[in-house]
Each structure stands twice: as C-alpha cells, then as structure tokens.
C-alpha positions in Angstrom: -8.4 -13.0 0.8 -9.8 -13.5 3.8 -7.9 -13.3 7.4 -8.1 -14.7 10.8 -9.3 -12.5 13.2 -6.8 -13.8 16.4 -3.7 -13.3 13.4 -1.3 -10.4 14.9 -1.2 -8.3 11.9 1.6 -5.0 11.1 1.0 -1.6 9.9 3.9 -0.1 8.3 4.5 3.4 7.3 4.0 3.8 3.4 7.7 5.3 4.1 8.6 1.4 5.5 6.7 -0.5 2.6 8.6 1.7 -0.1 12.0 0.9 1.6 11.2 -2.7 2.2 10.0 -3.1 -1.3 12.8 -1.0 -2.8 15.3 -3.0 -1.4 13.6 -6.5 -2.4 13.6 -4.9 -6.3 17.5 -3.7 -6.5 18.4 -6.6 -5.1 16.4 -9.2 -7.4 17.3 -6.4 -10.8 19.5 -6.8 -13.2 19.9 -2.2 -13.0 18.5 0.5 -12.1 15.5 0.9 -14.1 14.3 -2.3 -13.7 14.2 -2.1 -10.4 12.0 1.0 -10.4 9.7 -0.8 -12.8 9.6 -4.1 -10.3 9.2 -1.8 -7.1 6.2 0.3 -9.0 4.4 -2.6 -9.8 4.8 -4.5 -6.6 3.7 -1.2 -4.7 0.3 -0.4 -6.8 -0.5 -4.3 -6.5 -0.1 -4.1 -3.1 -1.7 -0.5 -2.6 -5.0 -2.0 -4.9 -5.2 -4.9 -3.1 -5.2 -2.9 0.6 -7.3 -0.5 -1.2 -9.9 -3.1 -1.4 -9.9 -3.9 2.6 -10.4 -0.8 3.7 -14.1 0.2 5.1 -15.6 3.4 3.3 -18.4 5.5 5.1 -20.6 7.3 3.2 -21.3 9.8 6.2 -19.6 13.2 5.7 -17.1 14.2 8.8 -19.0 16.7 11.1 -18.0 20.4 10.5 -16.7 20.5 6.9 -17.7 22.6 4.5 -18.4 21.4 0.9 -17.7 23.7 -1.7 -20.8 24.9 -4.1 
C-alpha cells in the first residue's frame, strides 16, 4: 500500500494498538475466547503488514560486540 507523503500519520504504543484492538474484538465477539482469537489475528496482520514498511540496514550499530 502505498501512502501520501503530506498524510499526517499516528504512532501508537504497541500498549495503545492492543487496547484499541482488544476492545474492537470483545465488543464484535460472541465470548471470551473468540475475542482473543479475533484480537490475535487482527494484531499479527497488522504487525506483518507494518513489519513490511519498516526500512532494514544492513550496517551493524557502532560499538557492539558480536559473539564468536
């Protein structure tokens, strides 16, 4: 998906996206458990798709120490 770059854009908490999604999934479940199945899928779809945005750098951080 691509986005417009002028498009104000948020950056919730992971803390924020599981509230917000667990309340969306009790309130659309028929119990419990379904719930925590429809808020575990909606959050690892969500979590792949960002996962997918996000820009990886191949250059390792200054200072660490790799084991050998």
């Amino acid at each position: 998906m691509k986005t417009n770059p002028s498009e104000t854009r948020i950056k919730p908490t992971l803390g924020e996206l599981m509230a917000t999604v667990g309340g969306f999934a009790f309130e659309y479940s028929a119990d419990t458990k379904e719930a925590y199945d429809l808020g575990r899928v909606v959050l690892l779809q969500l979590l792949k798709e960002a996962s997918l945005e996000i820009e990886t750098f191949d250059q390792p951080c200054s200072g660490t120490r790799l084991p050998h």
